[in-house]
N, CA and C atoms as an extended XYZ file, in Angstrom:
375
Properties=species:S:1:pos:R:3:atomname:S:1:resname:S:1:resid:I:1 pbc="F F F"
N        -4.159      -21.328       13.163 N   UNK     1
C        -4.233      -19.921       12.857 CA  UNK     1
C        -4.275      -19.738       11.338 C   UNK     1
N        -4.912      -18.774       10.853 N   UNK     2
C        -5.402      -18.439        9.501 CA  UNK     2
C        -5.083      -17.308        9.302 C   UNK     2
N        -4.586      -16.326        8.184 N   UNK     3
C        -4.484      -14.933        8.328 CA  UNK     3
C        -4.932      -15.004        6.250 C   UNK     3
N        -6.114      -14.021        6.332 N   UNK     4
C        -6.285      -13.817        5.304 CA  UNK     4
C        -6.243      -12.361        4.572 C   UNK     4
N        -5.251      -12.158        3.975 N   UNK     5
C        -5.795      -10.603        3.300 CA  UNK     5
C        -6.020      -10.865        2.318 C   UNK     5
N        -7.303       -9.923        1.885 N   UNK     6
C        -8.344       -9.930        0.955 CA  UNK     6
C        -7.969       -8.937       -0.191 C   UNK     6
N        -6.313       -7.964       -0.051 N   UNK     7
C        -5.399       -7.320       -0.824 CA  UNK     7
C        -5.815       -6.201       -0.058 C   UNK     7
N        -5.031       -5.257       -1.238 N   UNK     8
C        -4.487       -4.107       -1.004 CA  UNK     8
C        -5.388       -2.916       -2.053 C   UNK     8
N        -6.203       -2.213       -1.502 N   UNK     9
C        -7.359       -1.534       -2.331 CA  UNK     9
C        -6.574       -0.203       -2.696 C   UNK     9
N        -6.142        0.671       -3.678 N   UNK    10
C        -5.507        1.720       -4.031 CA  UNK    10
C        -6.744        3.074       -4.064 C   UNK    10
N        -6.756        3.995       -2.954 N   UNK    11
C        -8.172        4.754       -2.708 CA  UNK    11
C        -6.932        6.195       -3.441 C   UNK    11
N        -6.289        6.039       -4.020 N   UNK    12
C        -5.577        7.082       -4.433 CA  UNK    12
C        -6.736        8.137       -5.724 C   UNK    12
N        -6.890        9.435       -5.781 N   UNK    13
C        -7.784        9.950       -6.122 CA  UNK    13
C        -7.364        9.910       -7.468 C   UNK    13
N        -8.173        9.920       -8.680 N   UNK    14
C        -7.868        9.546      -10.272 CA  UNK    14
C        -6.532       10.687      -10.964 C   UNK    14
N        -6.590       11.606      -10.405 N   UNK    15
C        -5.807       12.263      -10.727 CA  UNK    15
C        -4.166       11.838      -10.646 C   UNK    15
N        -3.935       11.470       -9.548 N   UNK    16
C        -2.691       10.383       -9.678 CA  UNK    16
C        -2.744        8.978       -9.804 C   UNK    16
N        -3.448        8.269      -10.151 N   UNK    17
C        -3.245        7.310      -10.970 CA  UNK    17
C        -2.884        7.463      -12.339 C   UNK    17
N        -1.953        6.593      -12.567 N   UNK    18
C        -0.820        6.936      -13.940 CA  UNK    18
C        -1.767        6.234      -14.830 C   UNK    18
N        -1.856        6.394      -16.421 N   UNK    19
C        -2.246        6.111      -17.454 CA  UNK    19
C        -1.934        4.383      -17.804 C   UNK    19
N        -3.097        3.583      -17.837 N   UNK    20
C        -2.362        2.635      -18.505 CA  UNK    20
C        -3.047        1.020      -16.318 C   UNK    20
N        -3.184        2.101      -15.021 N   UNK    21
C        -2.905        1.754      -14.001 CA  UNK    21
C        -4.790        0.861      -14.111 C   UNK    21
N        -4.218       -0.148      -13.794 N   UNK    22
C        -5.677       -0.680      -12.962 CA  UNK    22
C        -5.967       -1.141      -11.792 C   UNK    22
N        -6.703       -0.704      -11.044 N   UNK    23
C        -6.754       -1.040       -9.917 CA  UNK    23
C        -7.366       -2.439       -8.690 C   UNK    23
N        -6.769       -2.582       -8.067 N   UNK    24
C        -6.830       -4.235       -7.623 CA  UNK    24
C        -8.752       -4.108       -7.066 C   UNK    24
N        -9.247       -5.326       -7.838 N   UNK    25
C       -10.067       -5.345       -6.682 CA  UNK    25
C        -9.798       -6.250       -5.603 C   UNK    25
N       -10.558       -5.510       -4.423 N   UNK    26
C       -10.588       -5.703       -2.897 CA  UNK    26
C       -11.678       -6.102       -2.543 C   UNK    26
N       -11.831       -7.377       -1.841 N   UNK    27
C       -13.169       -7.574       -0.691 CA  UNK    27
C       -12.682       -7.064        0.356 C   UNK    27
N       -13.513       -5.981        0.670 N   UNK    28
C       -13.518       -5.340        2.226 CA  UNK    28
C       -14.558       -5.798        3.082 C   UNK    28
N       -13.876       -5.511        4.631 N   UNK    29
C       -14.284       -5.875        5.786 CA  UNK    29
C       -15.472       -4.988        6.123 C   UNK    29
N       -16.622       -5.178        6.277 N   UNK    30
C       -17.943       -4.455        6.990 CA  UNK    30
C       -17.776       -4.519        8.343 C   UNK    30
N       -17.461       -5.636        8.909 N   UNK    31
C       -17.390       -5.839       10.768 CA  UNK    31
C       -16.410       -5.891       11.146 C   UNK    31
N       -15.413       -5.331       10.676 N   UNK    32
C       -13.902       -5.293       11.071 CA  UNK    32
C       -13.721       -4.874       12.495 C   UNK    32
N       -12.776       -5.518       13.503 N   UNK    33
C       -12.551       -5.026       14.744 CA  UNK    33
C       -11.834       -3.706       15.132 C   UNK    33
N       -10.550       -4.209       14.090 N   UNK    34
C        -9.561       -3.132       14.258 CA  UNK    34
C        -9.107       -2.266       13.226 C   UNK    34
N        -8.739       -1.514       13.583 N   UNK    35
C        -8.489       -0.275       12.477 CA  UNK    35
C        -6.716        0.228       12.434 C   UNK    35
N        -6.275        0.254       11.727 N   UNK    36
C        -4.560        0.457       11.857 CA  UNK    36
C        -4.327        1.873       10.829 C   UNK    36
N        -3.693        2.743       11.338 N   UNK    37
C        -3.634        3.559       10.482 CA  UNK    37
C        -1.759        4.211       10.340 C   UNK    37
N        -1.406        3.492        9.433 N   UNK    38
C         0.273        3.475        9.006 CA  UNK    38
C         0.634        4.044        8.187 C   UNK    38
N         2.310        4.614        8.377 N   UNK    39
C         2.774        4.844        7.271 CA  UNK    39
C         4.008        3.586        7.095 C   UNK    39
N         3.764        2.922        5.841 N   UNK    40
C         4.849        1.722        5.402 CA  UNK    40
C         5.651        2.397        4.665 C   UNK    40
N         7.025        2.197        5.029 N   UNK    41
C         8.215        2.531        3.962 CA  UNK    41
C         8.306        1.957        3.074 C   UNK    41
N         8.378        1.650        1.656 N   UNK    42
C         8.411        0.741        0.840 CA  UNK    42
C        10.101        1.007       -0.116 C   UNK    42
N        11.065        0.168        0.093 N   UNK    43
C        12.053        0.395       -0.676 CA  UNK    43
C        11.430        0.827       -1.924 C   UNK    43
N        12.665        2.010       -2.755 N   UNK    44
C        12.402        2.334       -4.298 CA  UNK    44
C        12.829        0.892       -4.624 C   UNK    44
N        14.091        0.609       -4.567 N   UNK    45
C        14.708       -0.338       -5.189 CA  UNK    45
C        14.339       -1.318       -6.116 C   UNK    45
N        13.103       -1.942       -5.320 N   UNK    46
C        12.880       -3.442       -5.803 CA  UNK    46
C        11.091       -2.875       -6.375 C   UNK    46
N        10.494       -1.604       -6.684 N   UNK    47
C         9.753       -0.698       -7.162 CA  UNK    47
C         9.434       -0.299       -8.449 C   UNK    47
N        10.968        0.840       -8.686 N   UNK    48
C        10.253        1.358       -9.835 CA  UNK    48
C        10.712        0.566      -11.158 C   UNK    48
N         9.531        0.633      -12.175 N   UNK    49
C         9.927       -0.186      -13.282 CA  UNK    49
C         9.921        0.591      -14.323 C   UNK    49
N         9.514        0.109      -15.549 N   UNK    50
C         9.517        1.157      -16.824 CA  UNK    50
C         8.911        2.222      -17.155 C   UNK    50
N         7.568        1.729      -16.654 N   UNK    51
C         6.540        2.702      -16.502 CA  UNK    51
C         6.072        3.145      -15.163 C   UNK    51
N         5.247        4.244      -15.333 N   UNK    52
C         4.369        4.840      -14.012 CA  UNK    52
C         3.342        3.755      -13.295 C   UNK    52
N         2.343        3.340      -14.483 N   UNK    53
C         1.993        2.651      -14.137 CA  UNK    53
C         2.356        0.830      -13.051 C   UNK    53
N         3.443        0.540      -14.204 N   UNK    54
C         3.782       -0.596      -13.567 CA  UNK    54
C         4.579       -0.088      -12.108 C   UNK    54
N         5.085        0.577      -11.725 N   UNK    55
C         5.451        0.790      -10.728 CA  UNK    55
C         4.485        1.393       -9.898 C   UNK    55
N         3.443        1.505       -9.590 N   UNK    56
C         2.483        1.642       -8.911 CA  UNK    56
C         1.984        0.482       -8.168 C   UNK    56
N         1.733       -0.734       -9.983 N   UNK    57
C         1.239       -2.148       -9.409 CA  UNK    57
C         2.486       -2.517       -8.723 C   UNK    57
N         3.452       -2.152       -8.698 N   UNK    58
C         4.694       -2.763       -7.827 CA  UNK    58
C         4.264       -1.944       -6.278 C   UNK    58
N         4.201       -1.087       -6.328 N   UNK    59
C         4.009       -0.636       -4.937 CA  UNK    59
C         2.706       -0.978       -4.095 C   UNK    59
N         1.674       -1.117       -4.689 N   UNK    60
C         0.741       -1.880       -3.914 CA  UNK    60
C         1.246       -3.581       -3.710 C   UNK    60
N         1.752       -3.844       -4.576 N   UNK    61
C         2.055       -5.546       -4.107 CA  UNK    61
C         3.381       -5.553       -2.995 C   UNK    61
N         3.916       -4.764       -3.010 N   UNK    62
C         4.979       -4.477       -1.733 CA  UNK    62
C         4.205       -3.770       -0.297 C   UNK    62
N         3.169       -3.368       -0.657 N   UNK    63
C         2.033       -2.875        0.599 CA  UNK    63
C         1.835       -4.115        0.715 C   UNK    63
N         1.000       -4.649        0.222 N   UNK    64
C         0.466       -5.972        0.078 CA  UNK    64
C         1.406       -6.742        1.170 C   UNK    64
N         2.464       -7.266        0.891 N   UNK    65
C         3.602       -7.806        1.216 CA  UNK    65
C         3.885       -7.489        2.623 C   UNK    65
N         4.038       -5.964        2.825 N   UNK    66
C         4.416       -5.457        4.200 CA  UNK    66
C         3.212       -6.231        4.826 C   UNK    66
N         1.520       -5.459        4.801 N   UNK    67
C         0.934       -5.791        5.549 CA  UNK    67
C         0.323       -7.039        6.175 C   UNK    67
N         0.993       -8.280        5.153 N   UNK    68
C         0.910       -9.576        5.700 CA  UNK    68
C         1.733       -9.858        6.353 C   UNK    68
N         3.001       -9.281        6.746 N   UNK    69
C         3.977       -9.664        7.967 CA  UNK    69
C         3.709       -8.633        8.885 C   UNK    69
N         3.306       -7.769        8.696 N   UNK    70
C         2.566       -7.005       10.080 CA  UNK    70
C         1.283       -7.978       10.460 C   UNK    70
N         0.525       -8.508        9.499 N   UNK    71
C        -0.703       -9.177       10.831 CA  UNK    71
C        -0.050      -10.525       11.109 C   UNK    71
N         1.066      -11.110       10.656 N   UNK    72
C         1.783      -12.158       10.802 CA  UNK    72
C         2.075      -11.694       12.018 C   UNK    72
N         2.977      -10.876       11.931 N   UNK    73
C         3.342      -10.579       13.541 CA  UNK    73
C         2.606      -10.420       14.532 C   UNK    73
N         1.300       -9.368       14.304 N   UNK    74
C         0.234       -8.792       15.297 CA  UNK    74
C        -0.569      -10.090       15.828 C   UNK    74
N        -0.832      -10.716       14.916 N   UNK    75
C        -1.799      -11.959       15.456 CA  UNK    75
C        -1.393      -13.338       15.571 C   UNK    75
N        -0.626      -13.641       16.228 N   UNK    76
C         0.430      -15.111       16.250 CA  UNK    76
C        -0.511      -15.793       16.916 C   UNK    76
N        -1.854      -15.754       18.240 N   UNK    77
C        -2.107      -16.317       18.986 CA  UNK    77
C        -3.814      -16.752       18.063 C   UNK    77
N        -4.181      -15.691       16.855 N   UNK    78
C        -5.397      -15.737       16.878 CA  UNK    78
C        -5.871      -16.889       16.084 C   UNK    78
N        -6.884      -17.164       16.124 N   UNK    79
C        -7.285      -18.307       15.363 CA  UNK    79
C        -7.558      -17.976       13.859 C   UNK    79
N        -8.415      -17.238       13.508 N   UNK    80
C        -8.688      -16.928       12.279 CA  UNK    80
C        -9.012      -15.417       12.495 C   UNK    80
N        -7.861      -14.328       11.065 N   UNK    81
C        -8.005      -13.451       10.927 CA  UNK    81
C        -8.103      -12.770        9.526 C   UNK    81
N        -8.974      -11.961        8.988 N   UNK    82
C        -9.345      -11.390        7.888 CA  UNK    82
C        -9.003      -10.239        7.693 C   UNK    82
N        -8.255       -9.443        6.664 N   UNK    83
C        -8.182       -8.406        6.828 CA  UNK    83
C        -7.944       -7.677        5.309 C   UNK    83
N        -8.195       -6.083        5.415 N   UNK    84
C        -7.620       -5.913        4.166 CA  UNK    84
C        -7.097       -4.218        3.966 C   UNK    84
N        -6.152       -3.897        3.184 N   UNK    85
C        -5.456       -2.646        3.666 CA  UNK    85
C        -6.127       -1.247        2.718 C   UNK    85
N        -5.964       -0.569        2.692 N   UNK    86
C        -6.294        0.662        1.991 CA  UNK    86
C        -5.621        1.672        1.551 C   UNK    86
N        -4.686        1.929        0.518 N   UNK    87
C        -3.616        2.717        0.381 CA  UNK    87
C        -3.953        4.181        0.019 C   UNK    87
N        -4.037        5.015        1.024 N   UNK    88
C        -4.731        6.440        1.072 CA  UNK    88
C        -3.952        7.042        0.341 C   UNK    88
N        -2.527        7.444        0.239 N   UNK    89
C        -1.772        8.409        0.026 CA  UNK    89
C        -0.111        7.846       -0.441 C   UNK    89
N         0.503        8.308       -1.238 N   UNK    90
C         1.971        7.524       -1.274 CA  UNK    90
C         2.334        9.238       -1.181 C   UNK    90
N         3.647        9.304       -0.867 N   UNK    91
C         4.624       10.193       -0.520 CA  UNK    91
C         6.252        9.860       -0.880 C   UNK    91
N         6.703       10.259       -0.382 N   UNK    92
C         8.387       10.064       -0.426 CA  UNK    92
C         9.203       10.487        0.700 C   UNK    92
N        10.323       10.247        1.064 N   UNK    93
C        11.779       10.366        1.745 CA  UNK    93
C        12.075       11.778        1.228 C   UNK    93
N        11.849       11.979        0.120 N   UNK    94
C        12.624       12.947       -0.555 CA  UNK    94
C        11.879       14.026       -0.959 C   UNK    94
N        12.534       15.346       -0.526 N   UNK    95
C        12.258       16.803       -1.470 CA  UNK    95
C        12.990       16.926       -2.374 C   UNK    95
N        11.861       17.310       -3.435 N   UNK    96
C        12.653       17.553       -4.419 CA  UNK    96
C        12.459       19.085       -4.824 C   UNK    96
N        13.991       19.569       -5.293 N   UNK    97
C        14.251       21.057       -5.578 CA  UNK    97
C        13.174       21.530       -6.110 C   UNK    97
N        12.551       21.053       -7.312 N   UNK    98
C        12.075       22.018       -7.841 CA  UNK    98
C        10.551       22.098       -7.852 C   UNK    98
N         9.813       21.607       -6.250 N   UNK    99
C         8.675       21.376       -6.315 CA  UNK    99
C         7.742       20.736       -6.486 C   UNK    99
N         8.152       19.734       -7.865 N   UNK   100
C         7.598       18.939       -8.115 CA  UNK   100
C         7.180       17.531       -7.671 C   UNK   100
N         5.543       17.728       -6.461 N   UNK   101
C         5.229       16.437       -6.025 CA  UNK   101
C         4.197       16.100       -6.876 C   UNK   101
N         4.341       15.719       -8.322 N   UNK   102
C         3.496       15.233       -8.840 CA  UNK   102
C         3.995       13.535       -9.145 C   UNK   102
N         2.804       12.960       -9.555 N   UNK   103
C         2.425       11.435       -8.942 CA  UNK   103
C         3.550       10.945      -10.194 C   UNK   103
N         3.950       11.337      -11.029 N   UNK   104
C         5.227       11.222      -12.473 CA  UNK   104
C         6.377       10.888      -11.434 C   UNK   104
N         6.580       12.350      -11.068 N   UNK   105
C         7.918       12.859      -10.922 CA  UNK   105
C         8.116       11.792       -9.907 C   UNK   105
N         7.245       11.600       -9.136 N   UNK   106
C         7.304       10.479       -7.509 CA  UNK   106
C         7.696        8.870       -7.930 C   UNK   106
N         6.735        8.521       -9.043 N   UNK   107
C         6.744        7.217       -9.511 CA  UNK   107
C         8.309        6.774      -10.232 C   UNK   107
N         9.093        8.315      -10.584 N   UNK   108
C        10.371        7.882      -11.537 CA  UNK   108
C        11.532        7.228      -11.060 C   UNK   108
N        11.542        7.353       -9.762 N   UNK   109
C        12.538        6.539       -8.898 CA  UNK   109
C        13.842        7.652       -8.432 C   UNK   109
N        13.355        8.948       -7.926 N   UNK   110
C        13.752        9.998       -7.225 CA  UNK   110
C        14.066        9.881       -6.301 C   UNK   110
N        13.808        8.915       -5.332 N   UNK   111
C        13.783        8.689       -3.820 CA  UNK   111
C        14.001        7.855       -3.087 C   UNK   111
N        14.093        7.707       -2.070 N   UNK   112
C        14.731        6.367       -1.667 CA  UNK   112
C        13.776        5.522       -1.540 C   UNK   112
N        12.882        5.931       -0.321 N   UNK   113
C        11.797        5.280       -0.116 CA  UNK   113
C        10.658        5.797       -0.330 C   UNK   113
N         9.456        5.116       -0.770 N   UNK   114
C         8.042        5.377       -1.019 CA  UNK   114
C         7.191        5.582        0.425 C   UNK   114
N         7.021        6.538        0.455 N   UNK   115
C         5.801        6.383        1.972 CA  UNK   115
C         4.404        5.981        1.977 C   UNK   115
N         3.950        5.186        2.473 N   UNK   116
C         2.653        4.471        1.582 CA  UNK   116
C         1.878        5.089        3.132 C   UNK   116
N         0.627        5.749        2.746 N   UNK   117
C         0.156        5.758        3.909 CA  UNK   117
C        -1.267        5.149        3.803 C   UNK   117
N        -1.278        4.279        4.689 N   UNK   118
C        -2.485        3.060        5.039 CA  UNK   118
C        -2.948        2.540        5.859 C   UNK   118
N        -3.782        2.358        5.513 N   UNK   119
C        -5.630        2.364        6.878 CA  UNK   119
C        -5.250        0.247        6.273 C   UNK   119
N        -5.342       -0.435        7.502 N   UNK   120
C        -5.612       -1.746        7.662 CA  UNK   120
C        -6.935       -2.106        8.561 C   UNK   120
N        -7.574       -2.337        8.099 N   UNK   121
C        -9.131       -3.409        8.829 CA  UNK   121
C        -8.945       -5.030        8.895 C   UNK   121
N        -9.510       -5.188        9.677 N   UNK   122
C        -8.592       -6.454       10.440 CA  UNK   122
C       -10.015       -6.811       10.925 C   UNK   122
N       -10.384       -7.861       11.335 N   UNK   123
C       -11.341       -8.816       11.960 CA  UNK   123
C       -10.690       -9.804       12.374 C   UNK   123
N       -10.524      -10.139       13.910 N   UNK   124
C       -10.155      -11.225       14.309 CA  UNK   124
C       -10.679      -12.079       15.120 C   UNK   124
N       -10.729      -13.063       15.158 N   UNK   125
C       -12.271      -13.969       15.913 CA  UNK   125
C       -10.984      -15.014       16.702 C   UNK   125
């Protein structure tokens, strides 16, 4: 058995991407079988760092992370599987008083957990 992810692609719209953020490239799946569409909790904890930015690249590599023990788990029997995730949207655990869901205020470490919401494509033969 083989399990390959090809990473974690950040489809987050430019406006919240923090200053300074670059984004991973991804080989994506064209003939993908399956389609997964999740929300991953991602501890703050082990997350936010100094900056906006760097804590972003922390949160896709903790997507990253989740979604290789999810196809770890999903595909124990398959022979060879390819896959790669898509991080649509991040969110939070937490309201905050004064309104403010901007991609700053989210990245500062306000919350408990990060809500990552993500599309996985998967090909499994």
């Amino acid at each position: 058995m083989a399990i390959t992810l090809n990473g974690t692609q950040n489809a987050l719209p430019e406006d919240r991407i923090p200053a300074g953020y670059t984004r991973p490239t991804v080989t994506p799946i064209s003939d993908f079988h399956y389609r997964y569409d999740l929300v991953i909790p991602i501890a703050v904890s082990g997350t936010v760092a100094s900056t906006a930015s760097a804590s972003m690249t922390a949160i896709v590599t903790a997507t990253n992370t989740a979604v290789s023990a999810i196809l770890a788990a999903d595909y124990l029997a398959t022979a060879t599987v390819t896959a790669y995730a898509v991080i649509n949207d991040i969110g939070s655990n937490f309201s905050p008083t004064n309104n403010n869901t901007s991609m700053t205020y989210l990245l500062s470490g306000t919350t408990n957990s990060y809500l990552v919401n993500t599309t996985i494509f998967v090909k499994a033969i």
